[in-house]
BALORO-852109 format. One line per 3 residues: number of its first residue (from 1); their letters; for each residue x, y, z of C-alpha. Coordinates in nm, 3 decimals, always signed. Example, Ala and Ser with C-alpha at 12.3 -4.5 7.8 and 13.67 -1.06 7.14 Angstrom:
BEGIN
1) AS) +1.230:-0.450:+0.780; +1.367:-0.106:+0.714
! end
This chain:
BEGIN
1) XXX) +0.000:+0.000:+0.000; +0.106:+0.381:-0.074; +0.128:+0.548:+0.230
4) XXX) +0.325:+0.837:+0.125; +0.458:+1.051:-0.203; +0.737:+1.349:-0.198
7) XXX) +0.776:+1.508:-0.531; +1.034:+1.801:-0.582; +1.133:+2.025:-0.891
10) XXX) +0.927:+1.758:-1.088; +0.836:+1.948:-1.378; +0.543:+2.202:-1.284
13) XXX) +0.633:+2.077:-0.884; +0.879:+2.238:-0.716; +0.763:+2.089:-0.347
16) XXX) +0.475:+1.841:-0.313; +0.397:+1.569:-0.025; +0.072:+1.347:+0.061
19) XXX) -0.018:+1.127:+0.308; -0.266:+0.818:+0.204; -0.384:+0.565:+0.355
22) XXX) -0.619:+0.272:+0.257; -0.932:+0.269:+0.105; -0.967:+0.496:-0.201
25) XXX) -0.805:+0.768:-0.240; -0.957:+1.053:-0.499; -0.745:+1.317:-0.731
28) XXX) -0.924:+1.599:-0.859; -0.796:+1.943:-0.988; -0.842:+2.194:-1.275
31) XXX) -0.781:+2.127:-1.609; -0.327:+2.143:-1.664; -0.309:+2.151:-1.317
34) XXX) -0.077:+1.845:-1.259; -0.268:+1.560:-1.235; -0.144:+1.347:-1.516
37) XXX) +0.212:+1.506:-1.360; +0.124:+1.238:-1.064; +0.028:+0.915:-1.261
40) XXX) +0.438:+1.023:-1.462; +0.566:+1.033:-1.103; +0.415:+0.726:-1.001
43) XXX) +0.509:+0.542:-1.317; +0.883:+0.648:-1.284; +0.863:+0.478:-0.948
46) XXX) +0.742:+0.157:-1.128; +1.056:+0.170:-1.317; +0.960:+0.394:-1.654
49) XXX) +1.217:+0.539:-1.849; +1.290:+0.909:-1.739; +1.381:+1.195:-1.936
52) XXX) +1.625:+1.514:-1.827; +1.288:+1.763:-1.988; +1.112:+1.650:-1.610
55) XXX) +1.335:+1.820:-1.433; +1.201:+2.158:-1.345; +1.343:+2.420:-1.527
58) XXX) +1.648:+2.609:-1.279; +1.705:+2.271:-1.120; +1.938:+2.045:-1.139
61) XXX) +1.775:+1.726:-1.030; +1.424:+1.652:-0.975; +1.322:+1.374:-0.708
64) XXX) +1.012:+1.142:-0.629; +1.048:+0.915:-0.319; +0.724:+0.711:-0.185
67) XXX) +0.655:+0.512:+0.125; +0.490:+0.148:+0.092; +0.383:-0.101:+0.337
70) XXX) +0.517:-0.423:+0.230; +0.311:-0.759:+0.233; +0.540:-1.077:+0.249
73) XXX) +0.554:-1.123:-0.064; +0.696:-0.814:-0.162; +0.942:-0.844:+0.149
76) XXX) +1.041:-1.215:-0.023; +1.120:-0.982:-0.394; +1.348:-0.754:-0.159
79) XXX) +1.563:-1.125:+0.022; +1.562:-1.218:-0.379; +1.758:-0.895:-0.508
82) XXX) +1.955:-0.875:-0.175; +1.774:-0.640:+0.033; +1.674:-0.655:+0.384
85) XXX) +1.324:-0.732:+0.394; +1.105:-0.463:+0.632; +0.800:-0.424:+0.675
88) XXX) +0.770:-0.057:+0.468; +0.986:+0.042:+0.162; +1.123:+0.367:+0.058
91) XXX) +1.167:+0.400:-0.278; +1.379:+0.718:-0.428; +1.442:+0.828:-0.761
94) XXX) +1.682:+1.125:-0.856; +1.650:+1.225:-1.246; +1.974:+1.439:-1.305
97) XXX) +1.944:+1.740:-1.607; +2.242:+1.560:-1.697; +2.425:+1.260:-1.631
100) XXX) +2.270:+0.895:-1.499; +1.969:+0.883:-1.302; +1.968:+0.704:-0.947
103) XXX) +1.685:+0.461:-0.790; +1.720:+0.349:-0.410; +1.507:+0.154:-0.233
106) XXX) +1.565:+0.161:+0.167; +1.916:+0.318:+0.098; +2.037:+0.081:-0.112
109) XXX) +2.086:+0.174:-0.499; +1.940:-0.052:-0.686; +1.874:-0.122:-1.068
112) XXX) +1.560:+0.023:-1.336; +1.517:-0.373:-1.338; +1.479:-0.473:-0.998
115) XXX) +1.270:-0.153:-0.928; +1.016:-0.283:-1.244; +1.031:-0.652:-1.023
118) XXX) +0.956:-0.500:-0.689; +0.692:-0.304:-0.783; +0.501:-0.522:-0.997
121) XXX) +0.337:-0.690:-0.670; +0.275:-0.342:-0.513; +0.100:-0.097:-0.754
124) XXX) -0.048:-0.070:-1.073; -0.133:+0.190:-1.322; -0.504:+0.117:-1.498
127) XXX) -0.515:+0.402:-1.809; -0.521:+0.425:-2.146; -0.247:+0.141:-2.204
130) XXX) -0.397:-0.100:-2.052; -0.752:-0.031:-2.210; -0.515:-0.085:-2.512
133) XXX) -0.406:-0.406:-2.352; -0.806:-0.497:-2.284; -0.878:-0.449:-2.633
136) XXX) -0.560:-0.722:-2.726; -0.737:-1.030:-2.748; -0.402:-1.180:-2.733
139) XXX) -0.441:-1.061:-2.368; -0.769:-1.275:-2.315; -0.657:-1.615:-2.229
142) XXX) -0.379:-1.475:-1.998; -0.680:-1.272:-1.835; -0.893:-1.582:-1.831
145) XXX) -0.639:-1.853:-1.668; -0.591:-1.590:-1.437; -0.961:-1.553:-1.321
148) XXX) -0.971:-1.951:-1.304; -0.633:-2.009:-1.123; -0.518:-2.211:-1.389
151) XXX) -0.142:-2.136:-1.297; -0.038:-2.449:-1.244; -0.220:-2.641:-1.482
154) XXX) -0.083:-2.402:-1.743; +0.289:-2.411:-1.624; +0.250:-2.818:-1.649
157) XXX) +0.098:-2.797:-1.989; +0.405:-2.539:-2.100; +0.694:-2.781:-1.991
160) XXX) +0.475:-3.063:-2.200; +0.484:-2.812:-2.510; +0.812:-2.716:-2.474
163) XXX) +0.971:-3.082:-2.432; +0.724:-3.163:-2.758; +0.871:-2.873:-2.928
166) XXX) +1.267:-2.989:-2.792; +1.159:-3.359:-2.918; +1.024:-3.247:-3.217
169) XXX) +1.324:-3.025:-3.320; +1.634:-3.337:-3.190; +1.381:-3.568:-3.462
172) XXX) +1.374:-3.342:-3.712; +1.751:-3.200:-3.664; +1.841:-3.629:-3.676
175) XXX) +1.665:-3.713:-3.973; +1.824:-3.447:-4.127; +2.143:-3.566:-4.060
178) XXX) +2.075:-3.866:-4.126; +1.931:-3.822:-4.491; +2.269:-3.623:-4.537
181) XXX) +2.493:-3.911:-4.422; +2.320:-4.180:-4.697; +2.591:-4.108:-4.939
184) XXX) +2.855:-4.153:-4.658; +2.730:-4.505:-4.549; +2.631:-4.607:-4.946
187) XXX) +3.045:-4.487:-4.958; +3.145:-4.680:-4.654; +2.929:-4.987:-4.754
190) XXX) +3.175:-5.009:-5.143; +3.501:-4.920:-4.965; +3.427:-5.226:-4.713
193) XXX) +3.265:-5.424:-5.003; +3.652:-5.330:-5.185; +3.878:-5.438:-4.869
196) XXX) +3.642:-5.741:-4.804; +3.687:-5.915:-5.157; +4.017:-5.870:-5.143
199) XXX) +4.048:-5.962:-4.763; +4.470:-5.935:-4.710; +4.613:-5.996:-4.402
202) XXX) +4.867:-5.830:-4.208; +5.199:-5.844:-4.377; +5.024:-6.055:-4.697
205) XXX) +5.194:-5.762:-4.899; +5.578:-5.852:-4.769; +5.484:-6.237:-4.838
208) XXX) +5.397:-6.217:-5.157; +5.659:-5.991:-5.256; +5.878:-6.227:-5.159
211) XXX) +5.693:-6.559:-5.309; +5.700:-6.365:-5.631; +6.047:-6.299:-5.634
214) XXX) +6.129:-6.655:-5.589; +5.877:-6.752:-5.872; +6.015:-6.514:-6.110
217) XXX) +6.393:-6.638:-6.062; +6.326:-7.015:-6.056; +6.557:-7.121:-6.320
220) XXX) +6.873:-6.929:-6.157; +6.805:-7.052:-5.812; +6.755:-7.386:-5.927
223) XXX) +7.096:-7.336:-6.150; +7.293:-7.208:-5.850; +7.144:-7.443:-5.571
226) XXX) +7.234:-7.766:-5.836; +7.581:-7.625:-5.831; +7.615:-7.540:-5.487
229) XXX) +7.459:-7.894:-5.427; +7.713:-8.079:-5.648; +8.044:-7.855:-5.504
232) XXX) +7.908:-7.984:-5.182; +7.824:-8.341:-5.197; +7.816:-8.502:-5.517
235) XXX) +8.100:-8.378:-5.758; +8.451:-8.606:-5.733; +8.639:-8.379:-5.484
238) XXX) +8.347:-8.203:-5.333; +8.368:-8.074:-4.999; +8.221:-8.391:-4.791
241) XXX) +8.499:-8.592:-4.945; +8.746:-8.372:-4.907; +8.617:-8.343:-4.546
244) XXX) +8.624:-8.726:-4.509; +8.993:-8.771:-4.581; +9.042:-8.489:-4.336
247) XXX) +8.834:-8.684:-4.041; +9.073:-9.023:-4.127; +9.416:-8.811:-4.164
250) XXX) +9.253:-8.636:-3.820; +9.177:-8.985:-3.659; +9.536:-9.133:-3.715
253) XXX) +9.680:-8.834:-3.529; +9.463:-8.864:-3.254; +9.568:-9.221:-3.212
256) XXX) +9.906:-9.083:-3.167; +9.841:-8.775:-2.985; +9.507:-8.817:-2.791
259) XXX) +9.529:-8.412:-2.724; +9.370:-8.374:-3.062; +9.057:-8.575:-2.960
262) XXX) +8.870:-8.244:-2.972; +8.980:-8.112:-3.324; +8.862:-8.452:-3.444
265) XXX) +8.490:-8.369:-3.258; +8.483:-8.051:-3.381; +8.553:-8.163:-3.743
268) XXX) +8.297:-8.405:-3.729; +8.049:-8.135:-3.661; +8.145:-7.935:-3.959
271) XXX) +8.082:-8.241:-4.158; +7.770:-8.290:-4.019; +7.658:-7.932:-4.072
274) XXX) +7.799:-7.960:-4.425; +7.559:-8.275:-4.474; +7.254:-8.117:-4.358
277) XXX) +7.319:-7.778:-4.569; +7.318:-8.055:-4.901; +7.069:-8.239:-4.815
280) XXX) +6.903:-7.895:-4.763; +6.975:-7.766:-5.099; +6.894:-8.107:-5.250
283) XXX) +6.508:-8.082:-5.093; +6.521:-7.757:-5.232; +6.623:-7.811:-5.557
286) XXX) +6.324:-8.103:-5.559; +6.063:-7.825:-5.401; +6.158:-7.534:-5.668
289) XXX) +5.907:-7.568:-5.989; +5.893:-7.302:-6.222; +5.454:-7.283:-6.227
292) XXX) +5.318:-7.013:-6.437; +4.947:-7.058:-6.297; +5.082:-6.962:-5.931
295) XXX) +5.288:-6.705:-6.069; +5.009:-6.528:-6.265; +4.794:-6.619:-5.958
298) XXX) +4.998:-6.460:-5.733; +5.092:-6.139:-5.912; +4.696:-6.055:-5.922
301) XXX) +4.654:-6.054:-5.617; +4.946:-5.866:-5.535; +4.839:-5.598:-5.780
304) XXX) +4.499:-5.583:-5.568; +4.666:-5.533:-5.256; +4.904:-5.259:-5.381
307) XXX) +4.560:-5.094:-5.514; +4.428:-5.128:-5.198; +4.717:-4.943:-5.043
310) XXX) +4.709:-4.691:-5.309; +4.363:-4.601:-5.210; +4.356:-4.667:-4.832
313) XXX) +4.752:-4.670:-4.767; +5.050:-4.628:-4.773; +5.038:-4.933:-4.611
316) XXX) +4.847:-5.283:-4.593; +4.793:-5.155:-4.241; +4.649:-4.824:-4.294
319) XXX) +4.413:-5.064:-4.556; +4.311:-5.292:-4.264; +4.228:-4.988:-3.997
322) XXX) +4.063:-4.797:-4.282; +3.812:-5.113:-4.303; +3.751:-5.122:-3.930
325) XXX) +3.716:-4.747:-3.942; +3.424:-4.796:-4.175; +3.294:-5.082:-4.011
328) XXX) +3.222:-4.844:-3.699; +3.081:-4.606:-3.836; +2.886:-4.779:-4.016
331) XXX) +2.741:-4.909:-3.677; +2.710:-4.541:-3.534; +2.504:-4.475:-3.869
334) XXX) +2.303:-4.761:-3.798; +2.221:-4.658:-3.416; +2.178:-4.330:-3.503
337) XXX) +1.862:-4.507:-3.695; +1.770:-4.624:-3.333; +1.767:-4.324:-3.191
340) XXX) +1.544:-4.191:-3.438; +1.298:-4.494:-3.354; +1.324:-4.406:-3.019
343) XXX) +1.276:-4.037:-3.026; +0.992:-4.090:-3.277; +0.858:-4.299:-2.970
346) XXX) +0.939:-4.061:-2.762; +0.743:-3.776:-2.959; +0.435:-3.940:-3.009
349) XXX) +0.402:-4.035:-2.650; +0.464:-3.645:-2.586; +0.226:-3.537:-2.819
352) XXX) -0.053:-3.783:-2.714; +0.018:-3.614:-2.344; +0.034:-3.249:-2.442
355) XXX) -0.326:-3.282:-2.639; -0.388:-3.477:-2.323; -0.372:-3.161:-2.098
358) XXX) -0.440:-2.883:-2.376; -0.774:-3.064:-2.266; -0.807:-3.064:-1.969
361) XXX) -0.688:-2.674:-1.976; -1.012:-2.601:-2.248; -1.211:-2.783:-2.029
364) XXX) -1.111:-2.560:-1.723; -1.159:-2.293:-1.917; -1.487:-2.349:-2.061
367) XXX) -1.619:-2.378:-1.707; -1.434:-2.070:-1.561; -1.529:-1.839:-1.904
370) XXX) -1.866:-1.905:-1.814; -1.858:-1.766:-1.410; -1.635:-1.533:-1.509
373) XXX) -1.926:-1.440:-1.787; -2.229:-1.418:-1.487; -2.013:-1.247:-1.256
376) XXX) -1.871:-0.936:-1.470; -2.243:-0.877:-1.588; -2.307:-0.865:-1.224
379) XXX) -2.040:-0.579:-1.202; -2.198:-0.415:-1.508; -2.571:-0.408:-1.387
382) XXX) -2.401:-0.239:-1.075; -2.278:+0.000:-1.307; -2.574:+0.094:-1.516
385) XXX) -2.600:-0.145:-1.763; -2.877:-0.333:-1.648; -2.909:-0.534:-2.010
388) XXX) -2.564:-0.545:-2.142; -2.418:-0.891:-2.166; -2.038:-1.013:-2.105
391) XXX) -1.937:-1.347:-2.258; -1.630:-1.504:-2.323; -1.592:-1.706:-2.679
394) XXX) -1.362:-1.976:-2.746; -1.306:-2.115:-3.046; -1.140:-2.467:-3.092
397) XXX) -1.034:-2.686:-3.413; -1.321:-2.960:-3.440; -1.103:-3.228:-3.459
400) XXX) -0.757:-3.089:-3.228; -0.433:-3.179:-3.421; -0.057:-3.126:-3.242
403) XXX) -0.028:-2.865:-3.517; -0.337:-2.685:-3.364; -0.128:-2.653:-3.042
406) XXX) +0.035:-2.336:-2.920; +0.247:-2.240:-2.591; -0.095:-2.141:-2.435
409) XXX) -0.306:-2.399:-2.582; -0.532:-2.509:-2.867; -0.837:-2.256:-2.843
412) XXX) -0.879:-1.867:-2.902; -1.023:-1.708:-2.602; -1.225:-1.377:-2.652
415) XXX) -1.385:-1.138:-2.474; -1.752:-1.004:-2.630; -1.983:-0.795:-2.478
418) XXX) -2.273:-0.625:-2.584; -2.455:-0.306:-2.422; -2.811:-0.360:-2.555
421) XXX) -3.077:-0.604:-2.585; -3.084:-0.720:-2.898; -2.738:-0.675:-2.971
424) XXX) -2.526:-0.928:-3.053; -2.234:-0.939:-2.845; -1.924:-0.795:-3.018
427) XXX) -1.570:-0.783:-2.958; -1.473:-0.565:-2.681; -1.243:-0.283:-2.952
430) XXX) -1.552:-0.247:-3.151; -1.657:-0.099:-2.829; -1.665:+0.289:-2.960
433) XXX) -1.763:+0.459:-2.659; -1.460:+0.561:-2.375; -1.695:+0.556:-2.130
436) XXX) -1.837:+0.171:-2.183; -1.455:+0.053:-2.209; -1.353:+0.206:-1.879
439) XXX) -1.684:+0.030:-1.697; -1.617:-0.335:-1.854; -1.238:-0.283:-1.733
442) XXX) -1.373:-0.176:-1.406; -1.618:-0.468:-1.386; -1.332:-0.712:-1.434
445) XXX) -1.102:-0.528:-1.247; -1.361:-0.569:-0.965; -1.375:-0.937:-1.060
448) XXX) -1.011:-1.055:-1.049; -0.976:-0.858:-0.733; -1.254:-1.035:-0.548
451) XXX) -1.100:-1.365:-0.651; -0.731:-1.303:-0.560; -0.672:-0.976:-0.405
454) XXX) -0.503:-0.661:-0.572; -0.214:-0.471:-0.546; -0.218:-0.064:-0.453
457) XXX) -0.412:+0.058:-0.819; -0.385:+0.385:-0.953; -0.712:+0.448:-1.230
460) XXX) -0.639:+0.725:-1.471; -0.913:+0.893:-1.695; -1.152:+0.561:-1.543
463) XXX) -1.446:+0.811:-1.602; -1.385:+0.892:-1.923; -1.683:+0.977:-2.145
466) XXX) -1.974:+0.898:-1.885; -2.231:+1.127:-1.748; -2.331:+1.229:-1.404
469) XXX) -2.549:+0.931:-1.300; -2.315:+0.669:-1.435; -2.015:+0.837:-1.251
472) XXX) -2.188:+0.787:-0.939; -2.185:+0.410:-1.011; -1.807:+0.422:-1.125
475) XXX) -1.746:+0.602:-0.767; -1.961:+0.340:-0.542; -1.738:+0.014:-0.763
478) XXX) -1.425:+0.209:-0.752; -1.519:+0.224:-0.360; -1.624:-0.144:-0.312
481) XXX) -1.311:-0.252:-0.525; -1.092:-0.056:-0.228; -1.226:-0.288:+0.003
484) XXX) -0.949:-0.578:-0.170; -0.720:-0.270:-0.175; -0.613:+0.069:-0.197
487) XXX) -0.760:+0.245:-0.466; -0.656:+0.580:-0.669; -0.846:+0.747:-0.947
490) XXX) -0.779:+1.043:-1.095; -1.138:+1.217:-1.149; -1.400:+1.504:-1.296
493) XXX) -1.687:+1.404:-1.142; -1.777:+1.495:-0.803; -1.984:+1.207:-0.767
496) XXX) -1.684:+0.999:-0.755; -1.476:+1.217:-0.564; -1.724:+1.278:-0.283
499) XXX) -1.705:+0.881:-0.222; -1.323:+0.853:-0.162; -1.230:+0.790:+0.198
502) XXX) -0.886:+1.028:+0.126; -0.960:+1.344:-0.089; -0.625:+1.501:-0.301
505) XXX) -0.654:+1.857:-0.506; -0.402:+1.942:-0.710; -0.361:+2.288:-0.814
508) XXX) -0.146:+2.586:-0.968; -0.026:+2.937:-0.906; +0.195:+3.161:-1.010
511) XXX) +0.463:+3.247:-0.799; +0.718:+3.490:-0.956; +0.632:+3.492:-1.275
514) XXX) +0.670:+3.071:-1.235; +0.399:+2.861:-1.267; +0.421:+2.586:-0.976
517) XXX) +0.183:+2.301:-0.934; +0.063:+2.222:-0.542; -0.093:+1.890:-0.414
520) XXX) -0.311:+1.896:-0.061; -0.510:+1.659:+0.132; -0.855:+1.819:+0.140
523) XXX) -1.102:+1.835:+0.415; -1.427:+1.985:+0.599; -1.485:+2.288:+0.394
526) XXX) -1.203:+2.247:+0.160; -1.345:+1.921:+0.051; -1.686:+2.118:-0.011
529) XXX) -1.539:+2.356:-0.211; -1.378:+2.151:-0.452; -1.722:+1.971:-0.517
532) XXX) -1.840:+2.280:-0.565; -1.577:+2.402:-0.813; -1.633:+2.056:-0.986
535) XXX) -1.984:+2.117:-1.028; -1.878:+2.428:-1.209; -2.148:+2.657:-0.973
538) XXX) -2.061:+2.824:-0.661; -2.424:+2.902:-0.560; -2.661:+2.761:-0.310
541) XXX) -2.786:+2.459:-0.494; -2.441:+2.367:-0.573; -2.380:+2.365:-0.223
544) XXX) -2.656:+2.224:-0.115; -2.597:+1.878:-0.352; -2.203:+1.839:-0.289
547) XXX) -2.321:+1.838:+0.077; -2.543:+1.630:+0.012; -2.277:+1.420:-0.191
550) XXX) -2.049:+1.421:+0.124; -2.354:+1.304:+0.323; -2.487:+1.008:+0.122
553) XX) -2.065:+0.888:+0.100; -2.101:+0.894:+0.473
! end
């Protein structure tokens, strides 16, 4: 609640201060007096961007400070930002002519931001804007939920879209992907498909090679082994018979000279070595067969492993990781086509569960549109319009689809009213008439505040384009609606001025050539005056009916 205001060198204010209290609270004054100076002041308090031009002309900063009584809540917004909670709130703005503005709240400077967030639970501003932001229809379904209490139930159904939406995208983003990497796995499959019909084996390169050589040289190795094998072992005078007259020279000396027993063991070991390298060569000589078929055999497939290695390579190793390469990705392709399965699972389970609670939300909201329907026409008939009717039309695909779902729901919500018997109910911005605007947002202002409560609310121009008898029903809802909060209007009428429990005129003189805007609680004869002025007569009957307007508030 707003207990207190201090404006200085605030445009047409040089020095202004007012005490309210609860209840409502009426602001009345001449024509360019300053009123609409009050609803700026209170708005730059809510955070609204200032401008140097409000400073008052000779000074160099102006300043608005309020006092507020804080409900927990609020005090819970002040812990959040790092405040110490209290139970009242001093807020301060200085707006420099030049240089960066300043906000404090309890002494602490604080941001444009947090100001906007700590405010939003404590006042509100009900003018022209937001009979803009009645005539949004956008705005309807927010206004609706809100009537019904369908917080929670709408927060639940959000996190459902949004996952939908987050599924919906990862399937989308993965088939994509997917249908991109078809050439790579087609490519993958043919260089596997290459490796695999040739299949080498580690080293099957250096084998061949060497097979090859010894295939293509046949005829010389058998020529020198045969030659070799003859020099050894078979020729007259080859080296085993040579070696054999040795052993029997060697044995006749040992007989002799028994010292040499170990030359002679030591010869017979080179003979026997000798023996086994012929009979060697002699197996080998048997073995070797020049064989054209192996040869051509052989040389293809070492041409298809060197193309292998040309391709995958350098080497036969580089061929054989390059296949297992392929092989896994080939399997990360393939469970990538898994996942897809499963989020396309996934998705439709979603879906099924977020059309699940988009209807249990129209439901909801069917039932609340219509008591919210019965009990703004109640408001209205309190405010003169005895016939007019208030509905509250949704419109829904007959047959719901996922596609038919948005972040709020699947239906349009709209508010329709219609003044008149006989009228059909129209949408509330072909509502031409100021006057019948600012009662239907005061009938639903009346409405949400007996179901939850309001915050401190400021109305601004709420009597717009009504006459005398209707004000007087404007005044008697804008004083019921105080009884949920404290209430503020800005008014012509007397009728609605003589029902406020607080009474504010602001006024302006001339003081040195200056023109300076003042702002005073009114009472007792002071009060009476200002009806009178408002009535526009300063005679006895004018007199005798803002008494009597004083009375009948009483």
């Amino acid at each position: 609640m707003l207990l207190e205001i201090n404006i200085r060198n605030f445009v047409l204010f040089k020095a202004a201060q007012a005490q309210l209290g609860p209840g409502f609270t009426a602001i009345t004054g001449e024509t360019g007096a300053g009123k609409s100076l009050i609803i700026k002041a209170l708005q730059l308090l809510m955070g609204a961007k200032a401008d140097p031009s409000l400073v008052r002309r000779g000074a160099k900063q102006a300043e608005i400070q309020a006092l507020f009584a804080l409900p927990r809540p609020a005090q819970g917004f002040l812990e959040e930002i790092g405040l110490e909670a209290e139970d009242e709130l001093i807020v301060r703005r200085i707006i420099p002519r030049e240089g960066r503005g300043r906000i404090y709240a309890n002494g602490s400077m604080i941001s444009a931001k947090n100001l906007k967030y700590i405010m939003g639970s404590l006042l509100s501003i009900s003018g022209q804007h937001e009979y803009q932001d009645l005539l949004n229809r956008g705005r309807h379904r927010h206004l609706l939920d809100s009537y019904c209490g369908l917080e929670r139930q709408l927060a639940a159904f959000q996190d459902r879209f949004r996952e939908t939406k987050r599924l919906a995208a990862n399937l989308e983003k993965q088939k994509k992907a997917l249908q991109g990497r078809q050439e790579e796995m087609e490519l993958l499959q043919k260089e596997m498909e290459a490796i695999s019909t040739v299949d080498p084996h580690q080293d099957e390169d250096l084998q061949l090679e060497q097979k090859l050589q010894v295939l293509k040289s046949a005829d010389r190795l058998r020529a020198l082994a045969e030659e070799a094998y003859g020099k050894l072992y078979v020729e007259k005078g080859a080296v085993l018979e040579i070696l054999a007259d040795c052993q029997q020279h060697l044995a006749k000396m040992c007989a002799l000279d028994q010292g040499l027993e170990q030359l002679e063991k030591e010869l017979e070991s080179c003979v026997y070595q000798i023996q086994e390298v012929a009979y060697g060569i002699r197996d080998y000589i048997n073995g070797l067969a020049a064989d054209p078929a192996l040869l051509s055999k052989l040389e293809e497939r070492f041409y298809a492993i060197r193309q292998l290695k040309r391709r995958f390579g350098p080497e036969l190793k580089d061929v054989l990781e390059h296949k297992e390469m392929c092989a896994r990705r080939l399997r990360e392709l393939e469970e990538m086509e898994n996942d897809i399965a499963h989020l396309e699972k996934a998705l439709k389970e979603s879906e099924e569960r977020l059309l699940e609670l988009a209807g249990i939300l129209y439901e909801k909201r069917i039932a609340g549109s219509r008591t919210l329907a019965k009990a703004v026409e109640k408001e209205l008939a309190e405010l003169q319009f005895h016939e007019a009717r208030f509905a509250v039309n949704i419109h829904i695909p007959q047959k719901p689809r996922v596609e038919d779902v948005t972040s709020e729901g699947m239906e349009e919500v709209e508010f329709v009213f219609s003044p008149n018997i006989g009228e059909e109910p129209k949408p509330l911005a072909s509502i031409a008439s100021g006057g019948e605007l600012s009662r239907v947002m005061l009938a639903l202002r009346s409405v949400f505040a007996a179901k939850a409560g309001m915050e401190s609310m400021i109305f601004d121009e709420i009597d717009a384009g009504i006459g005398g008898e209707a004000a007087g029903r404007v005044g008697a809802k804008l004083r019921k609606l105080a009884g949920y909060g404290q209430v503020i209007a800005i008014t012509h009428f007397p009728q609605i001025a003589a029902l406020a429990d607080c009474h504010l005129q602001v006024s302006k003189r001339v003081e040195g050539e200056r023109t300076v805007s003042t702002l005073a609680v009114l009472s007792g004869s002071e009060r009476l005056d200002e009806l009178k002025r408002m009535l526009g007569d300063q005679g006895e009957e004018a007199a005798s009916f803002a008494s009597r307007l004083l009375k009948e508030s009483r």
